[in-house]
Every structure is written in C-alpha cells, then in structure tokens.
LOSE-921909 format. One record per residue (C-alpha): z, x, y; residue in one letter. Coordinates in steps of 0.1 Angstrom, whole numbers. Layout:
REM LOSE-921909
<rec><z>Z</z><x>X</x><y>Y</y><resn>a</resn></rec>
...
REM end
This chain:
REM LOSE-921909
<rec><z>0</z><x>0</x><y>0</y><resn>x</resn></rec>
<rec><z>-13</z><x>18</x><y>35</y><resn>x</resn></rec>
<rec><z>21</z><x>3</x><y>52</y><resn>x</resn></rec>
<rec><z>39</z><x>22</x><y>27</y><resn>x</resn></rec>
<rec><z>20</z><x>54</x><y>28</y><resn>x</resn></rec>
<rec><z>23</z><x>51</x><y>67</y><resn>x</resn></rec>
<rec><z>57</z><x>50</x><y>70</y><resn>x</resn></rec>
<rec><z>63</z><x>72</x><y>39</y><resn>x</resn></rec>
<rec><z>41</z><x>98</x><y>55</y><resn>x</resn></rec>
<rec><z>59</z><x>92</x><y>96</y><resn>x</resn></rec>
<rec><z>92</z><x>95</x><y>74</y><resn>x</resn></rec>
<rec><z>84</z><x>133</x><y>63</y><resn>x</resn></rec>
<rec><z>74</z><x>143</x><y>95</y><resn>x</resn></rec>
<rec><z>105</z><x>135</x><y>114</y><resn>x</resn></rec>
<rec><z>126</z><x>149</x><y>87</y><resn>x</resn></rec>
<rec><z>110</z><x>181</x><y>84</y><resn>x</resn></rec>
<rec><z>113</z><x>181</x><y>123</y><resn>x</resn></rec>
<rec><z>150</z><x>178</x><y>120</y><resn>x</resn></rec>
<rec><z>156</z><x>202</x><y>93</y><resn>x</resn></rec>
<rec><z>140</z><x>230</x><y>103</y><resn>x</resn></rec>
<rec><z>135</z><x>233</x><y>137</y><resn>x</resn></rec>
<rec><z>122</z><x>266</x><y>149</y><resn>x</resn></rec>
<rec><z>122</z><x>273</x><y>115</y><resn>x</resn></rec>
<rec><z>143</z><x>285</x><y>82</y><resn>x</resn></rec>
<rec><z>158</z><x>313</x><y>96</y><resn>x</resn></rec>
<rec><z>180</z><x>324</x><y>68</y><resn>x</resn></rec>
<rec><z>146</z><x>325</x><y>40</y><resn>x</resn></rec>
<rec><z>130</z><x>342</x><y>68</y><resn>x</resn></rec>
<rec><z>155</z><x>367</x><y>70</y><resn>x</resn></rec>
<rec><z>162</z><x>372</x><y>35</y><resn>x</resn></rec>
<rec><z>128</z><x>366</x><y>13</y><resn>x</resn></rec>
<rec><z>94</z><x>385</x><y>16</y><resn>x</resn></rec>
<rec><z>71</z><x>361</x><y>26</y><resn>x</resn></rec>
<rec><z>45</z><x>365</x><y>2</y><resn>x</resn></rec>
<rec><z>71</z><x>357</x><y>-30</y><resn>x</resn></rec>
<rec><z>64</z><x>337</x><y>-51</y><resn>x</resn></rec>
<rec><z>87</z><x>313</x><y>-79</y><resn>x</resn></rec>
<rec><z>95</z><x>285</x><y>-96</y><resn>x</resn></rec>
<rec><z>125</z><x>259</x><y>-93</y><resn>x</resn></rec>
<rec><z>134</z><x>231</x><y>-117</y><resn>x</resn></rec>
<rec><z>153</z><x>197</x><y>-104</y><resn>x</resn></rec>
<rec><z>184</z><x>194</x><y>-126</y><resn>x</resn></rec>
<rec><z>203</z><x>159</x><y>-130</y><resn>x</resn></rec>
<rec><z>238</z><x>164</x><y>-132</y><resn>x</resn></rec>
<rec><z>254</z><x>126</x><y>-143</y><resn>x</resn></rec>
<rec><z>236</z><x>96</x><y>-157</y><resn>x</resn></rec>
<rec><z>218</z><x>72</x><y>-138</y><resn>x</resn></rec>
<rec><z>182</z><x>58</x><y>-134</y><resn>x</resn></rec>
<rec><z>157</z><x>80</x><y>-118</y><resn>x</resn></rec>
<rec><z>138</z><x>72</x><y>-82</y><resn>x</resn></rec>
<rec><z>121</z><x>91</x><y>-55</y><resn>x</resn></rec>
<rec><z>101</z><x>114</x><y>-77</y><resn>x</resn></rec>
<rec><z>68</z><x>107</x><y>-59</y><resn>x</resn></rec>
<rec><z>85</z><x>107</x><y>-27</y><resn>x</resn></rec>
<rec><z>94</z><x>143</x><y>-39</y><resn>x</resn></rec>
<rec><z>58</z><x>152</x><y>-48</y><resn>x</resn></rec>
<rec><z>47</z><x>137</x><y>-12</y><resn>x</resn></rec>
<rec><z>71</z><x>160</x><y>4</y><resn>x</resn></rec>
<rec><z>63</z><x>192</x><y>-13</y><resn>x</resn></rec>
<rec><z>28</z><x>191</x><y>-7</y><resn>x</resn></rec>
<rec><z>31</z><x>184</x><y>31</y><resn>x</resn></rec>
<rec><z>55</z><x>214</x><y>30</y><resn>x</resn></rec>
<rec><z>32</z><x>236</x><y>14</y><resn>x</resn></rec>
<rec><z>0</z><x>217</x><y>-7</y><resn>x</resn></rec>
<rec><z>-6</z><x>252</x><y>-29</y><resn>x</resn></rec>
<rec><z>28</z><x>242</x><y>-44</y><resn>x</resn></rec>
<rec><z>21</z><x>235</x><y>-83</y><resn>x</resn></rec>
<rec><z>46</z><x>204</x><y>-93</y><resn>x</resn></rec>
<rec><z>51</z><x>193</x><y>-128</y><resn>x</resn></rec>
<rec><z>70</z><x>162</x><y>-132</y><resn>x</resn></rec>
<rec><z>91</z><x>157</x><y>-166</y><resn>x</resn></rec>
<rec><z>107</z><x>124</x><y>-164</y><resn>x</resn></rec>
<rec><z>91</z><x>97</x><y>-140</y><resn>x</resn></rec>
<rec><z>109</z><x>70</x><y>-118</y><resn>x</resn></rec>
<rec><z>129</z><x>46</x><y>-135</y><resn>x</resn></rec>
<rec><z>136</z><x>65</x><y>-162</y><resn>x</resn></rec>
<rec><z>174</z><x>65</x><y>-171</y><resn>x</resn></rec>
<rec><z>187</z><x>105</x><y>-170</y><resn>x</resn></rec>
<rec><z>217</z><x>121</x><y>-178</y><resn>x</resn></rec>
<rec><z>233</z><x>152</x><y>-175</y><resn>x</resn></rec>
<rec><z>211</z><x>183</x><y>-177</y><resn>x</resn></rec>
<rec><z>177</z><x>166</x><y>-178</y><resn>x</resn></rec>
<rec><z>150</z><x>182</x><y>-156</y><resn>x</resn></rec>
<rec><z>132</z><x>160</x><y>-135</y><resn>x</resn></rec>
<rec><z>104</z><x>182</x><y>-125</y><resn>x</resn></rec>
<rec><z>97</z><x>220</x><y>-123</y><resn>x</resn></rec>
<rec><z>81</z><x>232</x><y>-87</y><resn>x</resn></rec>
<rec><z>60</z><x>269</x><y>-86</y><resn>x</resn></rec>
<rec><z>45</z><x>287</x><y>-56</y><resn>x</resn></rec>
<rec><z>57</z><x>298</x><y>-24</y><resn>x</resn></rec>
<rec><z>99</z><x>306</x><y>-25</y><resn>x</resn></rec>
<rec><z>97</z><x>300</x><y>10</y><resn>x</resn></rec>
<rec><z>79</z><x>266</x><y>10</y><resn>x</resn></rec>
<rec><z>101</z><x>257</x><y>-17</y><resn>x</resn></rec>
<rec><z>135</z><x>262</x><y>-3</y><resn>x</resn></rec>
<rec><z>122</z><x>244</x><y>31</y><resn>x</resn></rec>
<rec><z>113</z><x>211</x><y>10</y><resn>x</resn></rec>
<rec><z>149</z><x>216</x><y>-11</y><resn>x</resn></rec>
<rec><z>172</z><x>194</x><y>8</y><resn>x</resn></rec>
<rec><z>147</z><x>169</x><y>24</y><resn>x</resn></rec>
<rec><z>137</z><x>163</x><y>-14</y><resn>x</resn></rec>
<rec><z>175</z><x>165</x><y>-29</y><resn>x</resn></rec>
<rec><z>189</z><x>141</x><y>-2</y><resn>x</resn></rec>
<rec><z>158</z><x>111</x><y>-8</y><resn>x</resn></rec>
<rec><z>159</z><x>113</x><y>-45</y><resn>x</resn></rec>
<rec><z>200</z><x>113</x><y>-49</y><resn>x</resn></rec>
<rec><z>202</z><x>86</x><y>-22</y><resn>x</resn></rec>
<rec><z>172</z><x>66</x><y>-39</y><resn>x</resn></rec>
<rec><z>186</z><x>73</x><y>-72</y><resn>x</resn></rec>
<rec><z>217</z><x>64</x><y>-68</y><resn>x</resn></rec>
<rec><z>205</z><x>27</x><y>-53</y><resn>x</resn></rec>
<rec><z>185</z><x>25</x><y>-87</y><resn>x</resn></rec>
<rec><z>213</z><x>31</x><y>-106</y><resn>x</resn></rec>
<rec><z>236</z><x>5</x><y>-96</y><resn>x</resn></rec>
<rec><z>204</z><x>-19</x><y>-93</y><resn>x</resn></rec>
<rec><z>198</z><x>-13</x><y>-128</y><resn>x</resn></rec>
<rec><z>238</z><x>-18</x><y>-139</y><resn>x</resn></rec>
<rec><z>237</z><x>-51</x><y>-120</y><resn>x</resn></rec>
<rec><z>202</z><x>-63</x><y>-135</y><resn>x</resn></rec>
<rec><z>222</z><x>-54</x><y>-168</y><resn>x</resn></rec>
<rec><z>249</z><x>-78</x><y>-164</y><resn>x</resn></rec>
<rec><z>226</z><x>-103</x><y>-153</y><resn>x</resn></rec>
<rec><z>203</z><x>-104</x><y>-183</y><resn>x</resn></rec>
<rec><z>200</z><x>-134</x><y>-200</y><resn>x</resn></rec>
<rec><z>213</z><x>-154</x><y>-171</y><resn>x</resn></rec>
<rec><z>176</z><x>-166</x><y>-152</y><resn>x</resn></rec>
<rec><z>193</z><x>-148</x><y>-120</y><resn>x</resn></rec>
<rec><z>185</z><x>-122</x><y>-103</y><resn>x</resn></rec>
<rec><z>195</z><x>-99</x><y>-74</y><resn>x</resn></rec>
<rec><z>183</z><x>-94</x><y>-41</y><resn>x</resn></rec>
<rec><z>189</z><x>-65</x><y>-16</y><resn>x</resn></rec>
<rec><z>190</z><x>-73</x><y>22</y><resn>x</resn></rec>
<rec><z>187</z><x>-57</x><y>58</y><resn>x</resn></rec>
<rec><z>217</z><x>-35</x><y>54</y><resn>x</resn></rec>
<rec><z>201</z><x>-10</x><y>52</y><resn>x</resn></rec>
<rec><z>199</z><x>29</x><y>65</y><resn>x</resn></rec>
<rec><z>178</z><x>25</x><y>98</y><resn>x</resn></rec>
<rec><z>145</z><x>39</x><y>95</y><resn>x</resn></rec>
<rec><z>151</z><x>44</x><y>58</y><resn>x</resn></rec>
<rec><z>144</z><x>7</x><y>46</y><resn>x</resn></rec>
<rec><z>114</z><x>9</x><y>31</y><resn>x</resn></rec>
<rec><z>129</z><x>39</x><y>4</y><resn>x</resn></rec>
<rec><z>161</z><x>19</x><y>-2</y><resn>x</resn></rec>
<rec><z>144</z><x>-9</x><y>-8</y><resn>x</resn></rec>
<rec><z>117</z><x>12</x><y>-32</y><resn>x</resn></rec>
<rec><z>146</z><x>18</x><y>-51</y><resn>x</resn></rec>
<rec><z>161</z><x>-16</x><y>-56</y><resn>x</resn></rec>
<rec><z>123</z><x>-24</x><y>-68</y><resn>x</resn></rec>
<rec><z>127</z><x>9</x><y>-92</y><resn>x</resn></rec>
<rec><z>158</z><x>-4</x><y>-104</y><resn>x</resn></rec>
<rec><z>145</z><x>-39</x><y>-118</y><resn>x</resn></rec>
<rec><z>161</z><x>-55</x><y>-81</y><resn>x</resn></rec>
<rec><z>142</z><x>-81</x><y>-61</y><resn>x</resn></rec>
<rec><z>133</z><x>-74</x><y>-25</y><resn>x</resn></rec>
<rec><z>146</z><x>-101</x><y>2</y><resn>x</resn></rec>
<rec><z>127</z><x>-102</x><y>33</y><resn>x</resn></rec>
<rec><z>122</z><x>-72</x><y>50</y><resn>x</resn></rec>
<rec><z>127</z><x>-72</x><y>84</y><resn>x</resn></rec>
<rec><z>133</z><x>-102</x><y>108</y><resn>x</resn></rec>
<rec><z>89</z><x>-109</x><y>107</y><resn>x</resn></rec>
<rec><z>85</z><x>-116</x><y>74</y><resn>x</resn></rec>
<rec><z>107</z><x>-144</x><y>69</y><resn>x</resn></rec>
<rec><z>127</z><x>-175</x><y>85</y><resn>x</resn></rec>
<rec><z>161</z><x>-171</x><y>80</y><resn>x</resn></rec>
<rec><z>186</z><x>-194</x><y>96</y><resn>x</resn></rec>
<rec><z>219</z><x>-183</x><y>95</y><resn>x</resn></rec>
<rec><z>251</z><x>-191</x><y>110</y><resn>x</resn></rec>
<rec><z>249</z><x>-180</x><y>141</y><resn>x</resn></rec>
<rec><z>212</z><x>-190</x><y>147</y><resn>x</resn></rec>
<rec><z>226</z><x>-231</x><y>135</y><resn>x</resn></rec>
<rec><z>253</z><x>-229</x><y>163</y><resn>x</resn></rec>
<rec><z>233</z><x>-214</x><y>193</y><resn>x</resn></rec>
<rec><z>203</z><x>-238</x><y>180</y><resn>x</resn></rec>
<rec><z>229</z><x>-271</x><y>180</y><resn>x</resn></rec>
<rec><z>232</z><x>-274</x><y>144</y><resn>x</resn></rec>
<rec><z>215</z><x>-275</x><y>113</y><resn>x</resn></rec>
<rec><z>193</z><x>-301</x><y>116</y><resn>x</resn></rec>
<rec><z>182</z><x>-291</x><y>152</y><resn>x</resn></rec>
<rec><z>175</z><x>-255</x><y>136</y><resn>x</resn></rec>
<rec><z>154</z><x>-264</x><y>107</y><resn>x</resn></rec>
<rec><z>130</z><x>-292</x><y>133</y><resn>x</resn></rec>
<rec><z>128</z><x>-258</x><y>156</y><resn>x</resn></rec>
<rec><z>118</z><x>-237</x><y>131</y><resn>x</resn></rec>
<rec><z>94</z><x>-260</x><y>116</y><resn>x</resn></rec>
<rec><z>78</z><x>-266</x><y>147</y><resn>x</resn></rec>
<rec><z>77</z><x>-228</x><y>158</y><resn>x</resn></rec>
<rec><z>57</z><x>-218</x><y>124</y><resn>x</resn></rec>
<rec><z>31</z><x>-249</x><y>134</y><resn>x</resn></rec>
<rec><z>27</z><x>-236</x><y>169</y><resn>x</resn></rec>
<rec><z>22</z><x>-201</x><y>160</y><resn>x</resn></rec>
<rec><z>-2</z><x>-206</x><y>130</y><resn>x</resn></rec>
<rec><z>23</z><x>-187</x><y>108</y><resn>x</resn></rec>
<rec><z>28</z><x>-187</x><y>72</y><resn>x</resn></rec>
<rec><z>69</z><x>-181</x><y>60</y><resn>x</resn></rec>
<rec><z>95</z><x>-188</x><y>38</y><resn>x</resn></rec>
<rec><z>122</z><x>-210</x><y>52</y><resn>x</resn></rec>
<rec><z>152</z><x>-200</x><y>44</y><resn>x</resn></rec>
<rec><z>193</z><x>-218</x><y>57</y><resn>x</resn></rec>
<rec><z>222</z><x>-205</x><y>52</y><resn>x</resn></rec>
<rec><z>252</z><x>-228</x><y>49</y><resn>x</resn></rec>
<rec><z>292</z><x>-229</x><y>50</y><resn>x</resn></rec>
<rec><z>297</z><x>-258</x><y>30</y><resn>x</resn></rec>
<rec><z>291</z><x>-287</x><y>11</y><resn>x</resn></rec>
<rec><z>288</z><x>-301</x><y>43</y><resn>x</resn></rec>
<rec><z>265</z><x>-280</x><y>56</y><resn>x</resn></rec>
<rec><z>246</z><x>-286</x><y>22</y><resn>x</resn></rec>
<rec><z>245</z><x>-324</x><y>30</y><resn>x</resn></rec>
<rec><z>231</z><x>-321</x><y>66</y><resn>x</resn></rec>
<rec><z>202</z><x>-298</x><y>49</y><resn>x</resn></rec>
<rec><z>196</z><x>-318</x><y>18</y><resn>x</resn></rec>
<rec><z>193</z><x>-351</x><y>46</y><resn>x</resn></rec>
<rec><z>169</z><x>-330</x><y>75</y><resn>x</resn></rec>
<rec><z>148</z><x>-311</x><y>44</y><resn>x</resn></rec>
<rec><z>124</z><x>-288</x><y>58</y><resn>x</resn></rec>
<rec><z>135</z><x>-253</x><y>39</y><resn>x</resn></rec>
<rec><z>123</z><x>-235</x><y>10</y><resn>x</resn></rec>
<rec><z>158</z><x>-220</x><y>-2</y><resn>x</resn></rec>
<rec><z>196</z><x>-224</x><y>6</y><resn>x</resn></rec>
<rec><z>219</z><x>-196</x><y>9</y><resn>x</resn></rec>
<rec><z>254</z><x>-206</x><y>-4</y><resn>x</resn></rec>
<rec><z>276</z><x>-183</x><y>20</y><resn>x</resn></rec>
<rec><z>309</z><x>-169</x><y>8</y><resn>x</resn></rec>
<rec><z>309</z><x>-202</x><y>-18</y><resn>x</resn></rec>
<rec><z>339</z><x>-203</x><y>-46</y><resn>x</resn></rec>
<rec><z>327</z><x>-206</x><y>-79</y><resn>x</resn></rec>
<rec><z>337</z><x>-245</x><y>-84</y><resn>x</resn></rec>
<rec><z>321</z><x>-255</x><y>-46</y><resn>x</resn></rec>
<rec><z>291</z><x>-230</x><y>-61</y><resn>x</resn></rec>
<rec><z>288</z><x>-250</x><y>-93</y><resn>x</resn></rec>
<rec><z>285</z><x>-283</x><y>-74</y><resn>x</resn></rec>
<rec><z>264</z><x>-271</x><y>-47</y><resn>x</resn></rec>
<rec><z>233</z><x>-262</x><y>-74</y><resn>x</resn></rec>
<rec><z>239</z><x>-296</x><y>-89</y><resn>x</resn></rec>
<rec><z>237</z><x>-314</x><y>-56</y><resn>x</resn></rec>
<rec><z>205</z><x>-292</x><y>-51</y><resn>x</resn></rec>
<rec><z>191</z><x>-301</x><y>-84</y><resn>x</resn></rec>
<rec><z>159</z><x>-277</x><y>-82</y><resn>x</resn></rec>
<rec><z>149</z><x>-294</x><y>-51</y><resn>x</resn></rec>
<rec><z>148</z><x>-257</x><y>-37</y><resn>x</resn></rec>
<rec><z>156</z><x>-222</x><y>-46</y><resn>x</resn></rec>
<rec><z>194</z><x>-213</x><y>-42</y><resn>x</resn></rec>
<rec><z>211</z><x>-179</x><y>-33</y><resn>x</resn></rec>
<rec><z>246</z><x>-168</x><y>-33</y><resn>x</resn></rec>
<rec><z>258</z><x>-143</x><y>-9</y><resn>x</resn></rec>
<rec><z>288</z><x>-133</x><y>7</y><resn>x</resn></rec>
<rec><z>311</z><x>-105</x><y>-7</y><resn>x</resn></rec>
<rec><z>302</z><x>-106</x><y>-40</y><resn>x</resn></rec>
<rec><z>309</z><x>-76</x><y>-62</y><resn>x</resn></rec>
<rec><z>296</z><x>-59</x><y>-95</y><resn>x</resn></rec>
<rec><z>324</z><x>-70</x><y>-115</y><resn>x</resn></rec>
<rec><z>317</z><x>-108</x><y>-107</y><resn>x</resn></rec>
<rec><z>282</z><x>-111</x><y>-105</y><resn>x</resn></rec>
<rec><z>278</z><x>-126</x><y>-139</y><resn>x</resn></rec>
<rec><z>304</z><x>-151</x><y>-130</y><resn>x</resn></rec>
<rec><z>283</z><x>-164</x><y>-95</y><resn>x</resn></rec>
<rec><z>250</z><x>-165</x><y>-124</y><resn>x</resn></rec>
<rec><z>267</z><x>-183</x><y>-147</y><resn>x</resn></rec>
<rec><z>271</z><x>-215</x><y>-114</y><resn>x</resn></rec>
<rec><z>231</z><x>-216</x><y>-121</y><resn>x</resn></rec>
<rec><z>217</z><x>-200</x><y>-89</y><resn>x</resn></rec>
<rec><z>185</z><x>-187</x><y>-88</y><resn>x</resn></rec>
<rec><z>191</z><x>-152</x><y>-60</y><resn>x</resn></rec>
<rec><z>220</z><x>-133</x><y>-56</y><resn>x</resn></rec>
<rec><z>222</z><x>-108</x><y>-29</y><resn>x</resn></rec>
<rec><z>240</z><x>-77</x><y>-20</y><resn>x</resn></rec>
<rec><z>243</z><x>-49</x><y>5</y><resn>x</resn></rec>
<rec><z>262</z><x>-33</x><y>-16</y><resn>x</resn></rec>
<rec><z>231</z><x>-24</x><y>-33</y><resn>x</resn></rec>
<rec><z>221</z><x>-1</x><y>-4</y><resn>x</resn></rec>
<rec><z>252</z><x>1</x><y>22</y><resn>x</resn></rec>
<rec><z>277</z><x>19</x><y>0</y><resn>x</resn></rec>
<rec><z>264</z><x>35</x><y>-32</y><resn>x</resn></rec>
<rec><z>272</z><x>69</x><y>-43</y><resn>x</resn></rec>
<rec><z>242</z><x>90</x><y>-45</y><resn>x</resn></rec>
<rec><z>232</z><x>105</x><y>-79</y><resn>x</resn></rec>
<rec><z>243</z><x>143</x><y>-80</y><resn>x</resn></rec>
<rec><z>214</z><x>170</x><y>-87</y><resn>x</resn></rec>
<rec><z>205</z><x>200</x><y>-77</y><resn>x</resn></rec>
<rec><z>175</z><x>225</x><y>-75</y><resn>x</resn></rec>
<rec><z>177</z><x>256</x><y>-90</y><resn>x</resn></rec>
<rec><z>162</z><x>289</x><y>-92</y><resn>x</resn></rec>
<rec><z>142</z><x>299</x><y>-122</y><resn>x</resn></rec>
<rec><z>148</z><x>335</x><y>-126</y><resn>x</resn></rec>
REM end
C-alpha cells in the first residue's frame, strides 16, 4: 500500500536524522572505514515476531550494498536464542542501522506478542480485538502493523476514517439523538462514505440509540458484565457491538463470553513491554 510505503519511508528519514546527527562519531573514530562484517539479530525471550521488513527497509536506506538474510519471518512465534536475520557488509553502515532497527522491531514485537496472547484467549469465542488511537505519535501506522501481525483487528485509524461519537462529542452536540441526525446529515452533505460508530454509558443511553437508529456499531463503555450481557440482547444483531473501557488480559474472555462482536484495548499499544533482542557481532 503506497500510504504505507510513504510514511514507512518519511519514518526512516526522520529517525536516522535524529540518531546520527553529524554522524556516528564513535564507529568513525574506532573502525576503518572500508571493514567489512557480519551481524546476526538474536531474540532473547519468547514472543511473536514483527518489524522484520521494516528492518530490511532500514538497512538498505542505511547502506543498499548491505547483504540481509532473514531466518524467521513476521509473525512467527521465537524464543530465546533464535536468529532473526544475519546482516553482512559495511561494519560502519551496520552499527548506524543497529538501534533504529532494534528499537522498531522490540517495540513492534512486543505489540505482537500480547496481540497474539489476547487473540489466544479469545479463540473459540466469535470475538475479536481491536487496537485504537492510543498510540505512539507519529508511530501509528507500525503499532498498528503489529496488532495486524499479531492476529488483532485494526479500529479506525485516525479521526478521517471513521465516525465516532463518543461522550464528549453526545454532550457538546445535545445528546444522542441530536449527535447521530448531525452526523448523518454531515456524511450526506459532504458525499462521504463512513462507519458510524456511538458510544454509550448506559442502558439508557442504549435505548435513546436503539429509538433514533442511524449507527453502524455501539460501543458499550466501561459496561459490567450483567449490564453487558443485557445490552447485546437488547441489540439483538441489529448492529455490531464493542466493549471498551478498562478491560484487561486476564478478563477479556469474560467480556466475550457477554456475546460482543469487538473488544478494544490500548493496552495493546500504550503500555507493552517490548521484546528484548540484541544484534551481535559475528566474529
């Protein structure tokens, strides 16, 4: 997808910018620069692998006469002492592409691996998990990579590419109804084409929407499992459902079991603990 490759390829500029500056003054200091070696990307706990060919993109802008060989591909569950890929050429080129490619693949990795554990307790259920826009600014479209690489289901993307109505859009817009005629109304005049999607409080707030109609899915909001239950009977397949609000690892399979269709999560992207490698020296 060119959007992808666009900002994929916008990404690695700015981050080379940043990490080396006027340039890698200790390699250039310490190495010849006509040496020449190899490097092999070590995994150092289990997981599920991502940002691999995010890793090949970045070595060959560093240095395109770099020879890659790539062992174990994304998605691919590791564990300790697996080599991802083995890198020859340059020693210079390679230690300037070293972190840039350690910090995307452990923080993509690590975003695939608890995608993958949550997709694991869902199995079986007919639900499945969403990411949203808490996200790493400017690093969205990796993180959200990443919840695709683990077996997750992207939610919209940014605020273009989807209605959403939530709380505080329903009480500056005069209330639920008011919001969902508004929206409607907007899409018509602007010749769009979106998902409608309100979030409510309640089973009150569930009543006024069921009455106005006019979305395409309902986001239950910080619902208990019993007001969860009878929310996704009320609904009765009339529209898609999503839980949200707070809702941890532990108890995901719990909120599935109440019969929605989406749950979502930061926590798939605002607080997971990278996946630890390194890359090592060949001698």
């Amino acid at each position: 997808m060119k959007e992808y490759e666009d900002l994929l390829d916008q990404f690695i500029t700015n981050a080379l910018l940043e990490d080396i500056g006027t340039g890698d003054h200790t390699s250039l200091a310490t190495i010849p620069g006509e040496k020449q070696g190899a490097a092999r990307l070590m995994i150092k706990e289990e997981g599920v692998l991502a940002g691999v060919e995010v890793a090949l993109a970045i070595f060959k802008r560093v240095d395109p006469e770099l020879s890659i060989t790539v062992h174990i591909h994304d998605g691919a569950k590791v564990s300790y002492g697996d080599i991802a890929l083995t890198v020859k050429g340059s020693v210079y080129s390679i230690l300037t592409a070293e972190r840039l490619v350690l910090n995307t693949m452990q923080r993509m990795s690590g975003i695939a691996s608890t995608t993958s554990r949550i997709v694991s307790r869902l199995e079986g259920t007919g639900t499945r998990v969403l990411d949203t826009r808490k996200t790493t600014p400017n690093l969205r479209f990796l993180e959200k990579k990443a919840v695709e690489i683990g077996g997750g289901v992207n939610h919209r993307f940014g605020l273009y590419d989807m209605i959403l109505i939530k709380d505080n859009h329903v009480d500056y817009a005069g209330g639920i109804k008011s919001a969902l005629l508004a929206a409607r109304e907007y899409l018509r005049e602007q010749s769009l084409s979106l998902e409608v999607e309100i979030e409510v409080r309640n089973i009150a707030e569930l009543e006024e929407v069921l009455e106005a109609g006019g979305a395409d899915r309902i986001l239950l909001d910080n619902f208990g499992y019993d007001d969860l239950k009878k929310a996704v009977k009320l609904i009765d397949g009339r529209y898609a459902t999503e839980a949200s609000g707070g809702i941890v690892e532990e108890e995901i399979a719990n909120y599935a079991a109440c019969g929605v269709d989406f749950i979502s999560m930061g926590a798939l992207t605002h607080s997971v603990k990278s996946l630890d490698m390194s890359l090592k020296a060949i001698s």
